[in-house]
C-alpha positions as CSV (number, residue, x, y, z in Angstrom):
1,X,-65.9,-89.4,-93.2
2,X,-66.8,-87.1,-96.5
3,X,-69.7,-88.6,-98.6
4,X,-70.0,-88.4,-102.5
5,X,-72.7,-85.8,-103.1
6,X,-76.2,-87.5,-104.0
7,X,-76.9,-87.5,-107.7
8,X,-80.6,-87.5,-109.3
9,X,-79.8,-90.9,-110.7
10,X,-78.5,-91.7,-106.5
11,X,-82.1,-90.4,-105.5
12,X,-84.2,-92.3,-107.6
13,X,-82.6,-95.6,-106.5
14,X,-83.2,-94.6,-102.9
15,X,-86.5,-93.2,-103.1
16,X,-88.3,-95.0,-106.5
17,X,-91.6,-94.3,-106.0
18,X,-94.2,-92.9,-103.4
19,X,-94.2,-95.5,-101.0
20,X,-90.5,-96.0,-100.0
21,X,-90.6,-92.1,-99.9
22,X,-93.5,-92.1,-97.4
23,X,-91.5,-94.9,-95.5
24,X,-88.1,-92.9,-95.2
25,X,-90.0,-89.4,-94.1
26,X,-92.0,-91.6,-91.5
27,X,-88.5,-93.1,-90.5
28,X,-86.4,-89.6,-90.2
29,X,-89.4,-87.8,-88.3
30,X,-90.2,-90.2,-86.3
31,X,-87.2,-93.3,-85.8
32,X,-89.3,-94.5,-82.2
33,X,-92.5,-94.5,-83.9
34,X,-95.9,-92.1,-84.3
35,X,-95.7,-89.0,-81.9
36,X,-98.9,-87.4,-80.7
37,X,-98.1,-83.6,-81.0
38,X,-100.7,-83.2,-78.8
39,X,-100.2,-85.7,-75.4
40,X,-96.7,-86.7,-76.5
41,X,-97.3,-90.7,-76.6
42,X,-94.8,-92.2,-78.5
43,X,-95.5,-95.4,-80.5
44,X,-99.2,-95.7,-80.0
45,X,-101.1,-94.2,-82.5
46,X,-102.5,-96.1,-85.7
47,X,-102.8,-94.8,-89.5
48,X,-105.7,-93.9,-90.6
49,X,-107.0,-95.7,-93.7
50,X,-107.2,-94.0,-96.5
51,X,-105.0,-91.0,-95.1
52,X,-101.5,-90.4,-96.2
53,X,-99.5,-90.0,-92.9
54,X,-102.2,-89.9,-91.1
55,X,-102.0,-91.3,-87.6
56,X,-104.9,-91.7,-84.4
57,X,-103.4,-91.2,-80.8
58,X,-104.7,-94.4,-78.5
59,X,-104.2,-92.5,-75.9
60,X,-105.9,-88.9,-76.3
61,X,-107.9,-89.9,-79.4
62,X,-107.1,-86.9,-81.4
63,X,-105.2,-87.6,-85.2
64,X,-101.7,-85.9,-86.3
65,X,-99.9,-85.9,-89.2
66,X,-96.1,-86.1,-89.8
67,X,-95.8,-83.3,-91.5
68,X,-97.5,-81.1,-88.7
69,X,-94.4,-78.6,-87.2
70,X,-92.9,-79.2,-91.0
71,X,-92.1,-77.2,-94.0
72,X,-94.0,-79.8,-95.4
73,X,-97.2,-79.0,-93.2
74,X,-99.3,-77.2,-96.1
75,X,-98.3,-80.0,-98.9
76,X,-99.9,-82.6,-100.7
């Protein structure tokens, strides 16, 4: 199946302000939930307040970000 290129006008509707672009980042890295990068648990970590995609591991304690490993890893 061939999709219709996405336009500006396309990308604005699907992403129309900070928050739904935070939410389909979160959703593409990570479908099952938060991933520790450093134990591996999936799905048990909590944001941190105040932190943009920020998240603390339950299980080792230690905080990762979604954009660690990304292009994205050095941006604001």
């Amino acid at each position: 199946m061939v999709h219709a290129p996405l336009t500006l006008q396309g990308f604005l509707e699907l992403v129309p302000d900070e928050a739904h672009a935070e939410a389909l980042f979160l959703s593409a890295r990570w479908p099952e939930g938060p991933v520790c990068r450093w134990c591996g648990s999936v799905g048990n970590a909590r944001r941190l307040p105040g932190r943009k995609m920020l998240f603390h591991c339950r299980d080792c304690g230690r905080a990762t970000s979604a954009r660690a490993g990304t292009p994205m890893a050095a941006s604001h």
